[in-house]
Structure formats: structure tokens, C-alpha cells
C-alpha positions, 0 to 999 in steps of 0.5 A: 131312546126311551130309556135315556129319555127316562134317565133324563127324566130321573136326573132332572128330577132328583136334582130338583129335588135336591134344589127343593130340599136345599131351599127348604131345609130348616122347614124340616129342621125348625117346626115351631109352634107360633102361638103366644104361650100361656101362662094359665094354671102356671102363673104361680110358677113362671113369670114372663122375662125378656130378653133383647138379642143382638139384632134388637129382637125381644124374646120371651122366657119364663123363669121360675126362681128358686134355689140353687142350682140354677137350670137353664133348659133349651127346649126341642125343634118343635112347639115352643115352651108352654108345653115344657112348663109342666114337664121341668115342673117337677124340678122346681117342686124340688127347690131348683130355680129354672129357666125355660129359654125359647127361640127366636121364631117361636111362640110369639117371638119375632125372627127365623130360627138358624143354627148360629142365631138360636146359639147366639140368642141362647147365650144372651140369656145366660148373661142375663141370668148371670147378671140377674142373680149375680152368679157365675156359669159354674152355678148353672146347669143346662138342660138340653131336650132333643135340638136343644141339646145342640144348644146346651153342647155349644154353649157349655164350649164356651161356659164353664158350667155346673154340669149338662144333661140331655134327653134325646141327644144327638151327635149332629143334625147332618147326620139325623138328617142323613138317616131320615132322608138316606136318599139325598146328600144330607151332609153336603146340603145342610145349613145348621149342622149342629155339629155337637160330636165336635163341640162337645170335646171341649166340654169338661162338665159332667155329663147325663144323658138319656135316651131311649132306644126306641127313639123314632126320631133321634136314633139311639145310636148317635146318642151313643156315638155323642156319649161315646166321644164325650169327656168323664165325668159322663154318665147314661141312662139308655131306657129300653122302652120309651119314646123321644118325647115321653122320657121324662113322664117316667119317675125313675128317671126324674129321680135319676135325673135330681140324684145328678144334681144332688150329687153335683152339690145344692 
């Protein structure tokens, strides 16, 4: 008796558990910062630009116009993009016009952050950019850092863009979740799959991607299976000593990163 009693136990438990996770899945998906970013020190870079979504939100962004290409970046699952106007800093000092997109649910923005709104929000701001500077989605390269990488993926399956380049990709959240939580049924329970190993077959763009192998976060090797499974042209720089959110502090890949874009034509 006492052991069916502490089987009971265990099943009610983990089944509780498992309601637990369900319910709370995009606290452990969308961490954002929610305070209103500043533009200090960075004011002569990026101005302030607005965007309305579908269901009559305003989000903010910045943008800092430049040249030609024009780079749309989609930013990480966590904080909001104060702290990314330093880090993509260095491909406006090369001449690049950029945009920092943000999400709904972050910064000071109005709304919830899901799977289907960010990407829906996110294409709201390709059109804008299109229409702004009377462009068209193959002069636009898109930025994808770590979440945002989904992002980028799912819109470049819809945009024929210039080319793509991700830091800290990943083949889906479901299985980034699976890895993280091996003790409950990730892929069944999960809401925003971010399925980027299937989107990303329909994208014909060329390709960067980096990753470290040391990622705690986002393991190397479902980098490696999205890289795997993605058209050419691609191309990779796999770094043997770095972390998910220290990447880009190295030169050697910002110079790699500008050399793409040389390459892809100014």
C-alpha cells in the first residue's frame, strides 16, 4: 500500500507539473525587459520609429539610416533593444543602414509576445521599411540573434530577401526546450514551436551563421542540424570558445560578418 500510495503521489505530481508547464510556457520562452529603452549616448545613431500592428498596437524601433544594404535585426527572447544598439553599432559605422526591430511585450511596447504575433508584427515592419525607403525585400538583409533567428527564417519564406545571418540559431524551440526540460514532454506541450528546421527549406537566400560550440543556451548541434538541412548558398563560422551572447564582441567575426555582406554586393 505504501508504495502504490507513493506512485499516486508521483503520478499526481508530475502530471501537475506538467499542467504547470503548459500553462506557463511562454514565461519560460519570452523573458523581456520591459522598461522603456533609451536612446542616451545613442541618439545620433537611431531615431525612434513606429510601427502599428494588426490589432492597433504601437511598437517602437529604431532605425538608423544609412546605405545600402539595409539590415533588419530581430533581437533574442530576452531584454529588448537598448542593449543591442551597441552591439549591431559597428555595421552602421561601416555605412549600413539598420533597423533594430523590437516585439510587442517588450520595452515599453503594449501586448504578449507569441510565436504567431512576433512574426506577424515583424513583417509589419518590413512593409514599412519598404515603403519608407522605396525598396524592395531583395535589398534587405535580415539579422536573426538567437529567438529572432526564427523570425528572420519565417519571414525570409515569405520575402525574397538579400541574404540572412543568424548568431545563435536553432532548428526549433521544441526541441531547445526538450533538451533543457528532458524530464517533461516538450514537444507535445509546446505552443510557439518556432519550427525554423522546416521553414528555413523554403528559403533560397544565402546563408551565415554562427554559433559557438560552447553555447549553454542554444546547443551547437541544433545550429548544426538547421545548417544541415538549409539550401546553398550557406556558409558557417562554428567558434570553438565563446558563449550565446558574446559573439559578436569578437572582431574576427564582425569582419567575417561585413566580408558577407561585401560579398553579397553594396
Amino acid at each position: 500500500m505504501a508504495f502504490l500510495r507513493m506512485l499516486v503521489f508521483f503520478i499526481f505530481s508530475y502530471v501537475t507539473l506538467i499542467g504547470v508547464a503548459y500553462v506557463l510556457q511562454r514565461k519560460l520562452i519570452y523573458f523581456p525587459l520591459k522598461t522603456r529603452p533609451s536612446l542616451k549616448n545613442l541618439e545620433e545613431i537611431y531615431t525612434e520609429v513606429h510601427v502599428q500592428t494588426k490589432d492597433q498596437l504601437e511598437l517602437t524601433h529604431w532605425y538608423a539610416r544609412r546605405g545600402q544594404p539595409y539590415i533588419v535585426v530581430f533581437h533574442g527572447n530576452g531584454g529588448n533593444i537598448e542593449g543591442r544598439g551597441y552591439r549591431f553599432k559597428f555595421l552602421v559605422d561601416q555605412g549600413y543602414s539598420v533597423l533594430l526591430a523590437s516585439y510587442r511585450g517588450y520595452g515599453d511596447n503594449p501586448g504578449q509576445p507569441t510565436e504567431k504575433d512576433l512574426i506577424s508584427d515583424s513583417a509589419l515592419v518590413l512593409e514599412w521599411l519598404f515603403k519608407k525607403e522605396g525598396i524592395s525585400s531583395k535589398e534587405v538583409v535580415l539579422f536573426g540573434e538567437s529567438l529572432g533567428s526564427g523570425v528572420a527564417i519565417a519571414l525570409a519564406a515569405q520575402y525574397p530577401v538579400k541574404a540572412l545571418i543568424f548568431d545563435g540559431a536553432f532548428s526549433s524551440a521544441s526541441d531547445v526546450g526538450q533538451s533543457a526540460y528532458p524530464f517533461l514532454p516538450v514537444q507535445w506541450l509546446m505552443k510557439d514551436r518556432w519550427d525554423s528546421e522546416s521553414r528555413i527549406q523554403k528559403v533560397k537566400s544565402p546563408l551565415l551563421f554562427i554559433h559557438s560550440k560552447k553555447d549553454s543556451i542554444v546547443p551547437f548541434r541544433f545550429a548544426h542540424k538547421l545548417f544541415q538541412v538549409a539550401n546553398e548558398p550557406k556558409k558557417h563560422i562554428w567558434l570553438e570558445d565563446s558563449g550565446h551572447n558574446t559573439n559578436l564582441e569578437i572582431e574576427s567575426v564582425r569582419k567575417s560578418i561585413i566580408d558577407f555582406l561585401q560579398s553579397k554586393g553594396e
